[in-house]
C-alpha positions, -999 to +999 in steps of 0.1 A: -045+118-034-015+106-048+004+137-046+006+139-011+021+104-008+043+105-034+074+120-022+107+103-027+118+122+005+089+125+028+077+159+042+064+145+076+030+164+076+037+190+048+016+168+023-006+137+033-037+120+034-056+113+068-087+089+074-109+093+107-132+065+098-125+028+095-120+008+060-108+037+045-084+031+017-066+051-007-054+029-037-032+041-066-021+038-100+019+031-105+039+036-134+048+002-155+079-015-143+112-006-172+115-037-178+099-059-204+110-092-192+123-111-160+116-126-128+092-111-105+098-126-070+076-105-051+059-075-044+062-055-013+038-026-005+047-002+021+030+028+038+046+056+058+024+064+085+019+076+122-016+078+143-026+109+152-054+103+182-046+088+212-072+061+198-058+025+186-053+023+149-044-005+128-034-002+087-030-032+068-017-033+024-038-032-002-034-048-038-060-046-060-061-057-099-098-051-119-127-053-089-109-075-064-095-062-035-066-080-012-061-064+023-029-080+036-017-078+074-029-055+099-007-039+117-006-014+144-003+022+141+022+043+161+021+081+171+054+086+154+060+081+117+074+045+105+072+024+075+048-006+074+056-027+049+043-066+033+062-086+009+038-108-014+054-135-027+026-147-050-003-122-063-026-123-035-055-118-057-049-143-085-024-165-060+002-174-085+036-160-092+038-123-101+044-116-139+055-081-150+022-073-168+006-085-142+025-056-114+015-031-140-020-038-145-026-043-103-032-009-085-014-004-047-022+015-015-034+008+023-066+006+042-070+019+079-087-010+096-098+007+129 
């Protein structure tokens, strides 16, 4: 749910989502960038995140636009929250530069990978 991610201050476990099983993703729907034209030079997609089982986890970005699906970088989890982030110079899904209507139409989130 986007409403327990959404903070602009996070609440540390007040709100959040939680995945026990892997390839688990939780993808979501942005507001359209302001602006109507400029340069796009990349995309970054971050999560805010911490493990909460003494078991190895690994997250890794998601960008999605239509039915295709672009897991970036895995990336392991730790027990205390940080911010895992992935700057995408080029649309991973169409692999060329990022255009504004093309950051509003594509949707954003993160995948537990194990």
């Amino acid at each position: 749910r986007f409403a327990n991610v959404d903070d602009v201050i996070p609440d540390s476990d007040q709100t959040y989502n939680a995945a026990a099983v892997a390839l688990r993703q939780d993808i979501f729907n942005y507001p359209a960038l302001s602006v109507g034209t400029g340069q796009i030079v990349g995309v970054q997609v971050s999560e805010l995140a911490r493990r909460t089982t003494a078991t190895t986890r690994q997250i890794a970005p998601v960008v999605a636009l239509t039915n295709s699906i672009n897991v970036g970088s895995t990336t392991l989890i730790a027990s205390n929250y940080l911010y895992y982030s992935q700057v995408f110079e080029l649309h991973p899904i169409t692999a060329t530069s990022w255009t504004i209507a093309n950051v509003n139409s594509s949707t954003y989130g993160y995948r537990l990978i194990a």
